[in-house]
Backbone as a ProteinNet text record, in pm:
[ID]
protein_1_A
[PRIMARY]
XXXXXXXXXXXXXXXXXXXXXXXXXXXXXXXXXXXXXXXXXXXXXXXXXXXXXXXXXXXXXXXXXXXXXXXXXXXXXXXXXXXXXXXXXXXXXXXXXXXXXXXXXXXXXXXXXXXXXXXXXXXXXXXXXXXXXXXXXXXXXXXXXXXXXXXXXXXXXXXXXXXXXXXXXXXXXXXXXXXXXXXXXXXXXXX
[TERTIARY]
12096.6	12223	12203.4	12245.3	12263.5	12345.9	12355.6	12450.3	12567.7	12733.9	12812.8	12910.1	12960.4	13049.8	13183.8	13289.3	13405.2	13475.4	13585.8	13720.9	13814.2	13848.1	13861.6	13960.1	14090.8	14116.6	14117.4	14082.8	14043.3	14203.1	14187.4	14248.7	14269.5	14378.1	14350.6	14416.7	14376.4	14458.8	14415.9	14491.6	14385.1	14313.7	14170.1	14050.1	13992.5	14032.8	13971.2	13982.7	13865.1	13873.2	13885.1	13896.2	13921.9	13947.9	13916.6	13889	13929.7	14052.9	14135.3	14100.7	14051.9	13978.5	14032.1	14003.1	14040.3	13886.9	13883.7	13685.5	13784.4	13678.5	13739.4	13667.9	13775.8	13708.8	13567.6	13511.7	13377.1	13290.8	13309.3	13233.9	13245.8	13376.8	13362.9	13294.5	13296.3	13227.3	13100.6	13051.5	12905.7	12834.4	12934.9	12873.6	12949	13033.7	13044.7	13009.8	13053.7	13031.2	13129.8	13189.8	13225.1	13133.4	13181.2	13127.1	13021.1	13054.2	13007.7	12869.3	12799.9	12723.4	12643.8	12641.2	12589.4	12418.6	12298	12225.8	12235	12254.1	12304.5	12405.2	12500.1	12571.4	12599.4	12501.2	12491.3	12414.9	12373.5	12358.4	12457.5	12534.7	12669.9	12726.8	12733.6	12863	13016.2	13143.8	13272.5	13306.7	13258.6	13334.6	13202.6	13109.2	13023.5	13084.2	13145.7	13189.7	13312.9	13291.1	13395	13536.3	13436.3	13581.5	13587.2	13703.3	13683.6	13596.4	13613.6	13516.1	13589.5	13510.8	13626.5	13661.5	13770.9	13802.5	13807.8	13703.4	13710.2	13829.6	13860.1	14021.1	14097.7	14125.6	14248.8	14190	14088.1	14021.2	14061.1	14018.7	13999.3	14149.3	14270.8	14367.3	14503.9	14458	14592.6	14525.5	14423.8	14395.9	14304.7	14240.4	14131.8	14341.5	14388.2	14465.3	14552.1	14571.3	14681	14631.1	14483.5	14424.4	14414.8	14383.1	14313.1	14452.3	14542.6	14662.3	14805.7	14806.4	14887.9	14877.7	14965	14916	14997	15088	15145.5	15083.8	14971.2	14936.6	14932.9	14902	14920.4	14868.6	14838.9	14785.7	14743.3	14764.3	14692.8	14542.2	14587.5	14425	14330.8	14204.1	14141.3	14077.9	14029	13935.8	13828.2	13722.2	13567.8	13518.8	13392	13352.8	13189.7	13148.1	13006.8	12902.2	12824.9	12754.4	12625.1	12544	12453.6	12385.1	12497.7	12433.3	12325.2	12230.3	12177.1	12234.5	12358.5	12451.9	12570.6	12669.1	12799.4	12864.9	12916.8	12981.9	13064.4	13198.6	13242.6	13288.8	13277	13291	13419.1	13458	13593.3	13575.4	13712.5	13718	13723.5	13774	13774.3	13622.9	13530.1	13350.2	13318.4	13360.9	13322	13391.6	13511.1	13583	13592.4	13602.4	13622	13718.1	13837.5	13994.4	14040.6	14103.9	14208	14320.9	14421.8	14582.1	14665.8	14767.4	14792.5	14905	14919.8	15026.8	14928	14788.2	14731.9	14633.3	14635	14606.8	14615.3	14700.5	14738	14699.5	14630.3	14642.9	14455.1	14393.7	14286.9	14165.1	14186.1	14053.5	14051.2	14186.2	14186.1	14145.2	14122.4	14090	13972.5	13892.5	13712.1	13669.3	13517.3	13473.4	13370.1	13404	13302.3	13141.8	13067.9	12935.3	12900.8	12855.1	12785.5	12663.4	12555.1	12396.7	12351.8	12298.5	12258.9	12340.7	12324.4	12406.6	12443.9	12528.4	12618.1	12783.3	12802.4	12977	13013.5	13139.5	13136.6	13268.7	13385.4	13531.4	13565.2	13637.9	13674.1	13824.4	13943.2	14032.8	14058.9	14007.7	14060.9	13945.5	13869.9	13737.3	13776.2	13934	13956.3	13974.9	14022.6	14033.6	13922.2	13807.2	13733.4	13657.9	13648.8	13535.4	13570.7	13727.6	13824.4	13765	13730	13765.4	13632.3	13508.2	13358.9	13339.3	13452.8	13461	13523.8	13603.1	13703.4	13548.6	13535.7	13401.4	13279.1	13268.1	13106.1	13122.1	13235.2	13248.3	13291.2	13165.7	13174.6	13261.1	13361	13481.9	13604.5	13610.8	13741.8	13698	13786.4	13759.7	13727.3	13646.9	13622.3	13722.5	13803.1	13896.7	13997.8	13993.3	14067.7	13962.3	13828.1	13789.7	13793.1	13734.1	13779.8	13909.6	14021.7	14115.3	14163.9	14078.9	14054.1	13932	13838.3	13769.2	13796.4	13869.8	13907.1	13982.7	14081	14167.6	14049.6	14185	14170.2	14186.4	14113.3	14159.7	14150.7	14228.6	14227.2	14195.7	14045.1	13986.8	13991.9	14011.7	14029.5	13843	13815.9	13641.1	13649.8	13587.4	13563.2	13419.3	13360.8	13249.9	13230.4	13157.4	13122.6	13058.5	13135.8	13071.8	12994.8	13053	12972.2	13081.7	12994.3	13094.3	13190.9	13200.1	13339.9	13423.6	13425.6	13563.9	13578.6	13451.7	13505.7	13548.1	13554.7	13624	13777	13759.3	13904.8	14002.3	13939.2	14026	14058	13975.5	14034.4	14108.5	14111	14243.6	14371.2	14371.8	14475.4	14561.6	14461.7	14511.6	14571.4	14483.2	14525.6	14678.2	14653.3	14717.2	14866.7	14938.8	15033	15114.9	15032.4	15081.6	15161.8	15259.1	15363.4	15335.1	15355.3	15393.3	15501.9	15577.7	15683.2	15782.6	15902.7	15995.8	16004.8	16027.6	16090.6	16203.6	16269.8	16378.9	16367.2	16223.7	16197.6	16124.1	16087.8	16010.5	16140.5	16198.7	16298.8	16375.6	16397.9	16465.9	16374.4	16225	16172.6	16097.9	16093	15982.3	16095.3
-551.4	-535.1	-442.6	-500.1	-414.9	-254.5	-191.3	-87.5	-141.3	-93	-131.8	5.9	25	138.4	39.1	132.5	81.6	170.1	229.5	249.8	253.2	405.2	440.9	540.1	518.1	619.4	679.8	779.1	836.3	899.4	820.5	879.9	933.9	939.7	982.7	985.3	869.3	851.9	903.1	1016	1045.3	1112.4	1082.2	1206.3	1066.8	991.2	839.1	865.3	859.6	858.5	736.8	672.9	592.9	566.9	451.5	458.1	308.3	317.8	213.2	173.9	46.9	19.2	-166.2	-176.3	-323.4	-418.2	-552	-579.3	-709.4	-813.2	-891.7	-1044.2	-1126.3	-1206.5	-1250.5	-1250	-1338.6	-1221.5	-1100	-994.4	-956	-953.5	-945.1	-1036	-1125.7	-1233.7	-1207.3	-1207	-1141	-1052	-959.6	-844.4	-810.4	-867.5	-816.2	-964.6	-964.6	-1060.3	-1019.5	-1151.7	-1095.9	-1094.6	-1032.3	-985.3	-1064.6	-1170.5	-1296.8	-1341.5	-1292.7	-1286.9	-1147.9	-1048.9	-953.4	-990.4	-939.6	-1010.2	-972.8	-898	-918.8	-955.1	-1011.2	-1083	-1138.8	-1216.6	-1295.3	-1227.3	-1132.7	-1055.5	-1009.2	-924	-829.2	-927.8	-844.5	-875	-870.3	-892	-952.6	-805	-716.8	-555.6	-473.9	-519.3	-487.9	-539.6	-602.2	-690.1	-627	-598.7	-508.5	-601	-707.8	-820.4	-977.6	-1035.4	-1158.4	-1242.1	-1388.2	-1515.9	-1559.2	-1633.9	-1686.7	-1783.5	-1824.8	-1908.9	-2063.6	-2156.7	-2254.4	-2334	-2401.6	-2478.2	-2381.7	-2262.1	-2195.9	-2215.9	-2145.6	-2152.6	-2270.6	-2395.4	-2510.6	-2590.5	-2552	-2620	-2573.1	-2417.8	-2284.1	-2217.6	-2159.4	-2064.8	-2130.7	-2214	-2261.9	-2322.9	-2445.5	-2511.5	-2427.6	-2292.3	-2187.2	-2119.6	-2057.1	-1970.7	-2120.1	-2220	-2295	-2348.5	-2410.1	-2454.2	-2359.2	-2235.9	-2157	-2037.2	-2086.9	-2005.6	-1844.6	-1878.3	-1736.6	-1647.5	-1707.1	-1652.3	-1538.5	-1444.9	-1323.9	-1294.4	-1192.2	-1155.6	-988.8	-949	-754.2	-740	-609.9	-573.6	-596.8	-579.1	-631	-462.2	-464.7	-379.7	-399.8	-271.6	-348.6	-208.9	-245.3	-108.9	-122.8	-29.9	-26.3	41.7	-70.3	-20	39.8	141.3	225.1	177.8	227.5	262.7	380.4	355.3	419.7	574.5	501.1	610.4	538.1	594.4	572.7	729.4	707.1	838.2	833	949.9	952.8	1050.8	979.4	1142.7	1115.9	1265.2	1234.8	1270.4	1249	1226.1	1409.5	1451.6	1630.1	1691.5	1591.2	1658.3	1595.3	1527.8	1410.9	1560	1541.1	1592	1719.6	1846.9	1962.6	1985.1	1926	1920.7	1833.8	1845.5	1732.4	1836.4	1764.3	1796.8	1860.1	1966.7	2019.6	1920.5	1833.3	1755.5	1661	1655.2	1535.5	1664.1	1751.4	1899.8	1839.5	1838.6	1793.5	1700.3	1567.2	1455.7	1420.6	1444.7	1426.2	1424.4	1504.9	1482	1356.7	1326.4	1175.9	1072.1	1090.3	961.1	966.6	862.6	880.8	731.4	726.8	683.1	592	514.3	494	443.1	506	384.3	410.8	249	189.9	157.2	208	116.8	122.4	-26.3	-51	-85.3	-150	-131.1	-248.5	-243.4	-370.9	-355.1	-473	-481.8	-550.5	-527.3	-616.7	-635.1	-727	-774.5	-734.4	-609.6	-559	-606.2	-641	-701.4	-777.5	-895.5	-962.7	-1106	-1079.7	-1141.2	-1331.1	-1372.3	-1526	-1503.1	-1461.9	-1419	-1434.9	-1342.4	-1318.6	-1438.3	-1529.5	-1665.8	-1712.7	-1764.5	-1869.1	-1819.7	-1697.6	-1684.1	-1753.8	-1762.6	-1751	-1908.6	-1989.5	-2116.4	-2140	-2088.4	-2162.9	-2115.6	-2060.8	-2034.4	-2085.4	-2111.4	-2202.5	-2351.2	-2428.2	-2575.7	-2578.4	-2712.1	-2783.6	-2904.7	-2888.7	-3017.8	-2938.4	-2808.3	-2755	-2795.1	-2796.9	-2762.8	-2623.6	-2648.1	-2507	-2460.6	-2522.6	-2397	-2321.8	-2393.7	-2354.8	-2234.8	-2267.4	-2134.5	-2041.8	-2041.6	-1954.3	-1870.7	-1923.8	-1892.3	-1765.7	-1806	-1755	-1648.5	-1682.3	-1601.4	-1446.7	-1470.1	-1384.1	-1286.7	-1300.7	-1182.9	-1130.9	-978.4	-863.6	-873.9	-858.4	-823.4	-665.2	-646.1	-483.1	-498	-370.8	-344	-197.4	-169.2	-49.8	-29.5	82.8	78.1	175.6	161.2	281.2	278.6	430.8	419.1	373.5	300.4	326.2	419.9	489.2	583.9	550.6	397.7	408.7	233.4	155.4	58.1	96.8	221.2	212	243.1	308.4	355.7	255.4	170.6	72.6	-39.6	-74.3	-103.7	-110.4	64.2	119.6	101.6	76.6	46.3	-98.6	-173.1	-345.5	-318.1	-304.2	-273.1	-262.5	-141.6	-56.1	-88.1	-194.5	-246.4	-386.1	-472	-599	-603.9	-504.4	-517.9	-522.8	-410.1	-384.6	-523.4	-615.9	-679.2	-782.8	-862.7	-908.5	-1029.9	-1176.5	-1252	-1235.8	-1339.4	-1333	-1437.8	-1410.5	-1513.9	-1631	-1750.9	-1899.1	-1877.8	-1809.6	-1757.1	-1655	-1578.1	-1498.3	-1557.9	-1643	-1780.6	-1852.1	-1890.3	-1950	-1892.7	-1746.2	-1677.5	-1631.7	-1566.3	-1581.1	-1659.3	-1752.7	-1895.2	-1907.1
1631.7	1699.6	1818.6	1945.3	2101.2	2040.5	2129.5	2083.1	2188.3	2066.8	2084.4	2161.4	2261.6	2338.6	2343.3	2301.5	2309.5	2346	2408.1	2442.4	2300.1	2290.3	2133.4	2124.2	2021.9	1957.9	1841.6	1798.9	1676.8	1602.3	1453.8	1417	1277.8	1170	1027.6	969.9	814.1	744	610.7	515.8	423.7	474.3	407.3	436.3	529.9	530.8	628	782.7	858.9	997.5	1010.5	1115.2	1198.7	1316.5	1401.9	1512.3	1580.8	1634.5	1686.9	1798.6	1851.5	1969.2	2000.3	2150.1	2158.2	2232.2	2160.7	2182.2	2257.4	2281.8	2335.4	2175.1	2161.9	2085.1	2056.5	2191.4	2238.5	2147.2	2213.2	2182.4	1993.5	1980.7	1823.6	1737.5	1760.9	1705.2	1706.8	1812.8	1807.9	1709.6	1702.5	1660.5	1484.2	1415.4	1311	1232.9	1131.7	996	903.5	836.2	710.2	535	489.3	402.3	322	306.1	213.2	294.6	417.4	504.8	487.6	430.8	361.3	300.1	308.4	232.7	74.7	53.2	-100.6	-172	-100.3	-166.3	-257.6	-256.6	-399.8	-469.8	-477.1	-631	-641.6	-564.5	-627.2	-739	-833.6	-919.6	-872.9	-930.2	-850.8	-838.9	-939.7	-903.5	-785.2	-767.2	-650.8	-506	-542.8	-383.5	-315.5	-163	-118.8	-29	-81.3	2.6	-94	-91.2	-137.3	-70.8	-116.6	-72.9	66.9	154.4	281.8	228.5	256.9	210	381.1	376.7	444.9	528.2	379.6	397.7	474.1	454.2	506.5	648.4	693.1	845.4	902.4	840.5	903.1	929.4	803.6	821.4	846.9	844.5	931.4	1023.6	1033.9	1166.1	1278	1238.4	1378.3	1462.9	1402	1475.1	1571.7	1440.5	1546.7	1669.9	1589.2	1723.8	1837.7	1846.6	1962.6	2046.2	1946.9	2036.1	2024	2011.4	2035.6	2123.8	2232.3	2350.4	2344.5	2278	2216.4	2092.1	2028.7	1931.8	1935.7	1790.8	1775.1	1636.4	1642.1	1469.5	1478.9	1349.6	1369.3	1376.9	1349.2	1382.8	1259	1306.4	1201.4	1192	1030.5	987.1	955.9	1108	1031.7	1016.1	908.9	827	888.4	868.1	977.2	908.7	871.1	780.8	804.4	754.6	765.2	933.6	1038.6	1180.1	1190.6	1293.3	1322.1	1373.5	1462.4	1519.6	1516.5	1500.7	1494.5	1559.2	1652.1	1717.4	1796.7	1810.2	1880.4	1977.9	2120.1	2241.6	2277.1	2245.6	2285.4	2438.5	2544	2669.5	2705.9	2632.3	2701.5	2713.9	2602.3	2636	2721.7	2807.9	2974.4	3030.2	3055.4	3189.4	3168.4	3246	3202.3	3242.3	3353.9	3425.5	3359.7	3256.5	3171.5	3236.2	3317.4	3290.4	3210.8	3200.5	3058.7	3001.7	3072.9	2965.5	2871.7	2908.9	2824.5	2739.8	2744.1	2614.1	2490.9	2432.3	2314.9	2237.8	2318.3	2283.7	2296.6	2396.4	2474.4	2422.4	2259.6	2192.2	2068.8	2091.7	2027.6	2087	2254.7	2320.8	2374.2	2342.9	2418.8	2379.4	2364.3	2328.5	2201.1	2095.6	2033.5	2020	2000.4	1992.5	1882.2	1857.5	1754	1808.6	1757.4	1741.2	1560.7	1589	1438.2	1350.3	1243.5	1107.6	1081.9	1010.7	1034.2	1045.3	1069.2	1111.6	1024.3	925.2	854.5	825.4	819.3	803.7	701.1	672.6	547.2	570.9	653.5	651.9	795	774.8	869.2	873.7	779.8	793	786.4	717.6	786.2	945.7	1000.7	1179	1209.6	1156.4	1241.1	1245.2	1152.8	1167.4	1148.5	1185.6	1217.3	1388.8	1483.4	1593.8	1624.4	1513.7	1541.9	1502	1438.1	1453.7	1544.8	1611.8	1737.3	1874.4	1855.5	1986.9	2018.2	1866.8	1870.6	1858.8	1847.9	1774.4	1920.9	1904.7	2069.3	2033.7	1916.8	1955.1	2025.8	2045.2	2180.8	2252.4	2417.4	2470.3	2573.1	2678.1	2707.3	2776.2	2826.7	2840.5	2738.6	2619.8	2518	2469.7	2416	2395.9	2466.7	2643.1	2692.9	2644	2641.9	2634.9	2530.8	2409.2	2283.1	2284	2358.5	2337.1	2411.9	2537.9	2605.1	2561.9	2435.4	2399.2	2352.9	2375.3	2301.4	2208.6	2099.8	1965.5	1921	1878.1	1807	1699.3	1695.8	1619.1	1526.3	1406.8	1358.5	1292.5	1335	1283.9	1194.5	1044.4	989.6	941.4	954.6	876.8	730.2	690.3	581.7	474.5	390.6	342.3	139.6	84	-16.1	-30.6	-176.4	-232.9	-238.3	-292.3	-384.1	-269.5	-222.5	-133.4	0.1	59.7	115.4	41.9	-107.3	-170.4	-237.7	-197.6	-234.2	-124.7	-22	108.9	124.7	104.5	109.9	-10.6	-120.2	-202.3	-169.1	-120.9	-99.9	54.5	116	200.6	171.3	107.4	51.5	-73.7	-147.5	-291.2	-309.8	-141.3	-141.3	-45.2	46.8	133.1	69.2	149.7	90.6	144.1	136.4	194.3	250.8	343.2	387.2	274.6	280.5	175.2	283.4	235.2	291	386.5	334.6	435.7	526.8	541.2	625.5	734.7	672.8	803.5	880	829.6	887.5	995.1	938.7	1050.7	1157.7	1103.5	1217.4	1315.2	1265.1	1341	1489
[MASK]
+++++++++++++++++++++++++++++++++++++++++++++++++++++++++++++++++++++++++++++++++++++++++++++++++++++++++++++++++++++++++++++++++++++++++++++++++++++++++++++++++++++++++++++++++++++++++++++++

């Protein structure tokens, strides 16, 4: 893996850092994987595994159609966890500049830079997106201006280090467990 510099804000949830950033599709794709792409994978056992299976069908018969022919599309951010980098760091913008403004005081060591070299990237929530985005980019049945199109967003990215199974475990949990579908009638009103 190239080393990765992004445009970053740092922030904290819990004892959890994190680091909110926007990549562009083309580029995410590149550079992370979801989980099931891991080389050990298939040894983990189902309580070793820090993400479910992808699931195909869904890619192929809800998200490739939406991401390629919806020019309004939209979706959140995804969470990727970064596994044993060489470096993972972040400068914030007040260790660049030594004249920060006093109205941006306050705020200024939340905003800088991330880099990533090494490791891996890996879809701890978002991982149908992300290779629904890595099927809409590589399948030479779009066309190219449709991928263009797709490949060009921004997607927002939330990066966290990885610090062991379990707790990047405990986070696709605790992120997955509580989410809701929407009701029949919540589609309706909002579609």
């Amino acid at each position: 893996m190239t080393t990765t510099t992004v445009a970053a804000i740092k922030g904290r949830i819990g004892k959890t850092d994190y680091y909110q950033a926007n990549i562009s599709a083309r580029e995410l794709v590149a550079i992370a994987i979801p989980a099931s792409e891991l080389s050990d994978w298939d040894s983990w056992s189902m309580s070793e595994r820090i993400q479910r299976d992808v699931s195909l069908n869904r890619i192929r018969e809800e998200l490739l159609p939406y991401l390629a022919f919806s020019k309004d599309r939209f979706y959140g951010s995804l969470i990727i966890t970064v596994i044993e980098a060489d470096t993972f760091k972040f400068e914030p913008l007040e260790k660049v500049s030594p004249t920060i403004p006093a109205a941006y005081q306050s705020e200024i060591g939340s905003i800088g830079f991330l880099i990533i070299d090494g490791g891996q990237l890996v879809a701890l929530d978002g991982q149908h997106r992300l290779v629904g985005l890595r099927e809409l980019i590589t399948n030479p049945y779009f066309s190219s201006e449709i991928v263009k199109g797709a490949a060009d967003d921004d997607v927002c990215v939330m990066f966290v280090q990885h610090e062991s199974l379990e707790s990047t475990r405990r986070i696709f949990n605790k992120v997955n467990r509580h989410a809701r579908p929407t009701t029949p009638s919540d589609n309706i009103i909002t579609s």
